[in-house]
N, C-alpha and C positions, 0 to 999 in steps of 0.2 A: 159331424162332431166326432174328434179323436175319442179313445176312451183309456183310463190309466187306472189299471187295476189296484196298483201297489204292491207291498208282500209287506210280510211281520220278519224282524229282526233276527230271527232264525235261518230267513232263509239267504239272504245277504252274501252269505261266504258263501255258497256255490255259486254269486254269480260273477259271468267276467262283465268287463269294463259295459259292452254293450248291452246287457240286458241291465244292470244297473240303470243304465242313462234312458233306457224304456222305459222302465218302472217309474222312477224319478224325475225326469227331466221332458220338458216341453217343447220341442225346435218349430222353426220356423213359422210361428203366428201371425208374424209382422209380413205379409208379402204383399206388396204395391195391387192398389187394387180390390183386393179382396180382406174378405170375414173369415176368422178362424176360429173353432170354439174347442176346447177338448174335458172332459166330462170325469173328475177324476172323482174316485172312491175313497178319498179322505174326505169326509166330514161330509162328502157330497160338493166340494165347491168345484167350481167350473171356473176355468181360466180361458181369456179369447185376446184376441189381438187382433185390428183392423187398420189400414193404413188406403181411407178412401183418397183418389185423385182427380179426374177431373168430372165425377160422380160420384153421390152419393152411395152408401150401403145404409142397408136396414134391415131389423130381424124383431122375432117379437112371437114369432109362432113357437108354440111348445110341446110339439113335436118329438120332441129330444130331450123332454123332461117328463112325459107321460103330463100334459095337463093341456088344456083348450090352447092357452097362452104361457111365452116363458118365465112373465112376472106373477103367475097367479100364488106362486108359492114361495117367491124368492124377491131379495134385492141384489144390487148391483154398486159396485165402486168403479168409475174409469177416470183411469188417469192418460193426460194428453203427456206423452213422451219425446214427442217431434214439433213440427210446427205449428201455429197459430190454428183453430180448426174451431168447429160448431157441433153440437148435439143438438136435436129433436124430440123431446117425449113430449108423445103425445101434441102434438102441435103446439109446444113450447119450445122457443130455440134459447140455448144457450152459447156462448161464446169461449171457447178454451184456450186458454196460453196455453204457453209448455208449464209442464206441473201445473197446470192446475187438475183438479178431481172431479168431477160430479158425481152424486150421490142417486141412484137411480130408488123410487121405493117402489113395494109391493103393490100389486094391483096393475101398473104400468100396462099400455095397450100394445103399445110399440115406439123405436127407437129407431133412430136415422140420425148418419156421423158423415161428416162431411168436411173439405178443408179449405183453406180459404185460400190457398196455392198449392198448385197440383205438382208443381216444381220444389217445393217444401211443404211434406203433406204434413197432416198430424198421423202421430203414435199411437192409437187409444189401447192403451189396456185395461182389461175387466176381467174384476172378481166378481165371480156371484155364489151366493150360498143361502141354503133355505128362511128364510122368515115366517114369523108367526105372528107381527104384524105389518101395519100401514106406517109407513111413515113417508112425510113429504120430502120433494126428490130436491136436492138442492144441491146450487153450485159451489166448490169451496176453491178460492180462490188459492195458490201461494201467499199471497201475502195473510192470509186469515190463518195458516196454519199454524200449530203449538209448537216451537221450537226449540228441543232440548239438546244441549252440548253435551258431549257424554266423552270419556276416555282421555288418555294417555300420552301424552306426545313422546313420550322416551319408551311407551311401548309399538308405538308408528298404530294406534287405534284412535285417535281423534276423529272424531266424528260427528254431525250435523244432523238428527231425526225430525222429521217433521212430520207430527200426526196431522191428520185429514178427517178420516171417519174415524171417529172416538168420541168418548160418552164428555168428553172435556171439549171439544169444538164442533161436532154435527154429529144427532146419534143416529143412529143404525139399531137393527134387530140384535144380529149377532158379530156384522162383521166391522170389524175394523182394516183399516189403511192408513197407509203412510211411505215416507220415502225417507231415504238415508243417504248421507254424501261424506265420503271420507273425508280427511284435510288435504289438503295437501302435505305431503311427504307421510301420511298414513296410508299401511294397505289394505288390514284388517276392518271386518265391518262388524261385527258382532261379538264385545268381547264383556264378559268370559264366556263362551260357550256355554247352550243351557238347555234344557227340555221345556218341554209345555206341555206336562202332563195329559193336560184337558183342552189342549188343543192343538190342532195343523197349522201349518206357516208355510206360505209358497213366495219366494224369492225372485222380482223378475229383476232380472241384471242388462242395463244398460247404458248409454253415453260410452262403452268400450271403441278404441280404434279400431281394427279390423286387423291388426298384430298383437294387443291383445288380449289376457284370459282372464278370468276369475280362476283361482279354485277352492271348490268348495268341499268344505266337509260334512258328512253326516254318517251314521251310523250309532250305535251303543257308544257311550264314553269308552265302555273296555272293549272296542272294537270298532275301530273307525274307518271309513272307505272316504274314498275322494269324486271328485268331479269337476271333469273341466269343463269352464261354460263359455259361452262369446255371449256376442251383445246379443239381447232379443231373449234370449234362453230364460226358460224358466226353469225352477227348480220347487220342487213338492216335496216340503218336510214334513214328516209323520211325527204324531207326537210321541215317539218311542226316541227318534234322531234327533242328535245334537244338531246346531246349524251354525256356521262362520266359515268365513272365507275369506282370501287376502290376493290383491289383484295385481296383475305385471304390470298397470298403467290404472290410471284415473279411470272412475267409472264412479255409479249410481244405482241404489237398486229400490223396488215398489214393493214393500213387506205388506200382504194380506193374510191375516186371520179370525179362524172363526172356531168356535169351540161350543163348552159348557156356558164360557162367561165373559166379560169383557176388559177385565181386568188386565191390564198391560204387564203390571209385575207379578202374576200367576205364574212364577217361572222356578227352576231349579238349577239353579247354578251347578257348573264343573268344572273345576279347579284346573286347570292348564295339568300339572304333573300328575291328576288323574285319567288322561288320556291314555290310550292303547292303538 
């Protein structure tokens, strides 16, 4: 398990482009084959990415959270990004499209992901972050998700959100999930730029072609850095950073967080011309 310390807002200007994208940024989780987990020190949540093919993977020990097991203190959101695939808890199998989510809960023994073409695997990506309770693990479908239209067509921000884990379609402890899809002829995803005082938000960006980018921003309103991402990239907003980004092509991205509270509009808006 990778490990992602972060820094505080101060320390930002001394760094160049690479140690930014250290700090911040997650690469290559998705690799054929294999489990990828990386252990970041926002809020404590862990981000993983698994891409099984013509075999299963499974994990479950916790190890790498200081505890017997890795559900004894945590829950879990994955989302299928690729093709059609299967999860396992605990000798329950569930069946994943693309987009759909499973809800993994607390107490969990173990977990096994599998795909149901090894020549179109599934995606899975997973949030995890601590719980303080049990809740039952459930599948949420795409179609089951809350779907809000949000933005601007004459500012190219139109945009598609679709909650998953939210206290309005499947609860959760602390974390919430969901997924976002520009419009077409939109490139911007998150408008108006905004904090989350009282919480993290990690951004995973995919459906990119392979020519390509996101870029994103984050930093202090009155001091903003960038980041370029491709498909698969993750990105770890701290709740000090703004977060938006606008892409050279079509793409999609998995917004996970977890905080004080669950509250979606727990947010502070930042005015476009108060940017630096």
């Amino acid at each position: 398990m990778e490990q992602r310390y972060g820094a505080g807002p101060d320390q930002i200007d001394g760094m160049n482009t690479s140690q930014l994208r250290e700090n911040f940024m997650v690469e290559n989780l998705f690799t054929p084959g294999e489990i990828r987990f990386a252990y970041t020190h926002f809020d404590r949540m862990i981000v993983g990415g698994a891409v099984p093919l013509d075999g299963a993977l499974s994990f479950g020990g916790g190890e790498d959270v200081g505890t017997e097991l890795f559900f004894d203190a945590r829950e879990m959101g994955i989302a299928n990004l690729g093709g059609a695939g299967w999860i396992e808890v605990d000798g329950t199998r569930y069946e994943l499209a693309n987009r759909d989510v499973l809800y993994v809960g607390r107490g969990t023994k173990a977990v096994k992901l599998g795909s149901n073409d090894a020549a179109q695997p599934a995606w899975f990506y997973m949030n995890s972050v601590p719980a303080g309770q049990a809740i039952e693990t459930r599948l949420i479908t795409r179609a089951e998700s809350k779907i809000l239209e949000l933005g601007d067509a004459e500012k190219s921000n139109c945009r598609s959100l679709a909650m998953y884990i939210h206290p309005e379609v499947s609860p959760s402890c602390l974390l919430l999930m969901g997924i976002t899809d520009p419009a077409k002829g939109s490139v911007w995803n998150t408008m108006p730029p905004h904090l989350h005082e009282r919480r993290m938000e990690a951004y995973c960006y995919f459906d990119l072609s392979d020519e390509d980018r996101v870029m994103h921003f984050m930093g202090r309103p009155d001091n903003t850095r960038h980041l370029v991402v491709a498909n698969g990239d993750i990105v770890l907003s701290p709740a000090w950073s703004i977060h938006m980004g606008a892409g050279t092509g079509p793409y999609g991205f998995v917004w996970g967080m977890t905080g004080e509270n669950q509250a979606y509009t727990d947010v502070s808006p930042v005015a476009i011309k108060e940017l630096r």
